[in-house]
C-alpha positions as CSV (number, residue, x, y, z in Angstrom):
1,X,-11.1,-9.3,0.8
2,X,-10.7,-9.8,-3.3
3,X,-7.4,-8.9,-4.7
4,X,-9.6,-6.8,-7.0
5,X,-10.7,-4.5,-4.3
6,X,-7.5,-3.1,-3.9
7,X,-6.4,-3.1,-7.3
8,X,-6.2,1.0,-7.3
9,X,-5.0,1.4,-4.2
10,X,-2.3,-1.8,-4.4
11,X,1.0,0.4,-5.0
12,X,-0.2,3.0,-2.0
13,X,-0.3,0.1,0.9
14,X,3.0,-1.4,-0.6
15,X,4.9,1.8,-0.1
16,X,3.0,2.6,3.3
17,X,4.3,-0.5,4.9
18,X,7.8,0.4,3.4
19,X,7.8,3.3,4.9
20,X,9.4,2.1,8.2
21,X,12.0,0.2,6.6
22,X,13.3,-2.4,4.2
23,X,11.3,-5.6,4.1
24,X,11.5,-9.0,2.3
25,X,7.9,-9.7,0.0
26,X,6.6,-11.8,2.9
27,X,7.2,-9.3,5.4
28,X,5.4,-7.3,3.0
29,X,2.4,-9.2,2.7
30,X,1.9,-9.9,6.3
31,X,2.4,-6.0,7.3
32,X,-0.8,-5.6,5.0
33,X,-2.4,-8.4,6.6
34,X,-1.6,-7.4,10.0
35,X,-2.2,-3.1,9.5
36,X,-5.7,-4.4,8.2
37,X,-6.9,-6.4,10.5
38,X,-6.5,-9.3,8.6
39,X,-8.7,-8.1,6.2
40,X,-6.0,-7.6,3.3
41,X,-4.9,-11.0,1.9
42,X,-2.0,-10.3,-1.2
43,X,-0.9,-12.8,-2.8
44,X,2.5,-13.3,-4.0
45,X,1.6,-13.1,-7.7
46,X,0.0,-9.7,-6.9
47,X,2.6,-7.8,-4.9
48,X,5.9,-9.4,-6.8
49,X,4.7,-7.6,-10.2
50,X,3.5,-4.7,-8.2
51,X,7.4,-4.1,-6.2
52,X,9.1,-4.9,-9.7
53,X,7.1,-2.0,-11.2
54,X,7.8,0.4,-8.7
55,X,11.6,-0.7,-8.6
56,X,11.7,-0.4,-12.0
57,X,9.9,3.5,-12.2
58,X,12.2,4.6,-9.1
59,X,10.0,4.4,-6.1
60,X,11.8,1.6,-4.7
61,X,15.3,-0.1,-4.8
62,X,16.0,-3.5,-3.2
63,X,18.8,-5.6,-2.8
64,X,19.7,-9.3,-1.6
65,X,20.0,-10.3,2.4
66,X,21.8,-13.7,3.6
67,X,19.0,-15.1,6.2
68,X,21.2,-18.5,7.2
69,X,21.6,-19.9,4.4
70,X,18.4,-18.5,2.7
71,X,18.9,-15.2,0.1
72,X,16.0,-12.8,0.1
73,X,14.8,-9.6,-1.8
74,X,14.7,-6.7,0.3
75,X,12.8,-3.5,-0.9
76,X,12.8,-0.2,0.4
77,X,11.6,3.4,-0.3
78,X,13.3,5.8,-2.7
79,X,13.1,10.0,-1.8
80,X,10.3,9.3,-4.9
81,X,8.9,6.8,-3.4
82,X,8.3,9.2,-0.1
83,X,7.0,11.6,-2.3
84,X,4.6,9.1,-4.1
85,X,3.7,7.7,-1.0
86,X,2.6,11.6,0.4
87,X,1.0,12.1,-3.0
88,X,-0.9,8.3,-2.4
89,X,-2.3,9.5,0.8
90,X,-3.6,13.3,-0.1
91,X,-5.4,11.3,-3.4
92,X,-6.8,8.9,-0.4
93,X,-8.4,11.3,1.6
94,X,-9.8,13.2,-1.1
95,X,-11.4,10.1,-2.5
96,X,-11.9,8.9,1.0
97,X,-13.9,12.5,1.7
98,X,-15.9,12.5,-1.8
99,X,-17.1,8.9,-1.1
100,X,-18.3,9.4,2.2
101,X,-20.1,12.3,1.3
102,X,-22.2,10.5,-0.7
103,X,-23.0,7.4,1.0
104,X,-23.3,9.6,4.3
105,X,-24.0,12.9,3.3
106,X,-24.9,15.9,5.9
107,X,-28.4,16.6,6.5
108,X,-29.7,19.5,4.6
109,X,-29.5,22.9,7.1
110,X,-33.1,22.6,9.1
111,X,-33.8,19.0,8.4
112,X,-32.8,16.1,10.6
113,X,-32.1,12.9,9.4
């Protein structure tokens, strides 16, 4: 799937798959990949803007980890970043709801489908 069909939703996965802990952007990228099947392909030029955004407006802080002799970025959830993320989801669903309604909406009371 296109970078560009995520694009509103982007900073929602990235904090969803923070949730359970720090990880390093390619631990990042493959969470997506994995949660969705494989569906979700970020790039690295997509999600290292994104977590530098968020960093930078408080949802996330990060520091540097020693793997061997390899340094990496960590980034993990701030208490706003817990809220956002709560705030991501109840948008989601909403949208979600409003969507579905639409392209599946309920048969009229008396009339079947």
């Amino acid at each position: 799937m296109k970078t560009d069909a995520v694009r509103g939703h982007l900073d929602g996965l990235l904090l969803s798959v923070l949730e359970s802990g720090p990880l390093h952007g390619y631990a990042i990228i493959a969470a997506v990949q994995e949660r969705s099947g494989g569906v979700l392909e970020l790039r690295k030029g997509t999600i290292y803007p994104a977590l530098n955004r968020l960093e930078r407006i408080g949802l996330l802080s990060s520091a540097w980890e020693s793997v061997g002799e390899r340094r990496r970025r960590c980034y993990e959830l701030t208490d706003a970043g817990r809220r956002s993320l709560a705030t991501e989801r109840s948008h989601w669903r909403a949208f979600t709801a409003a969507i579905g309604s639409v392209l599946e909406p309920a048969p009229a009371p008396g009339h079947a489908r």
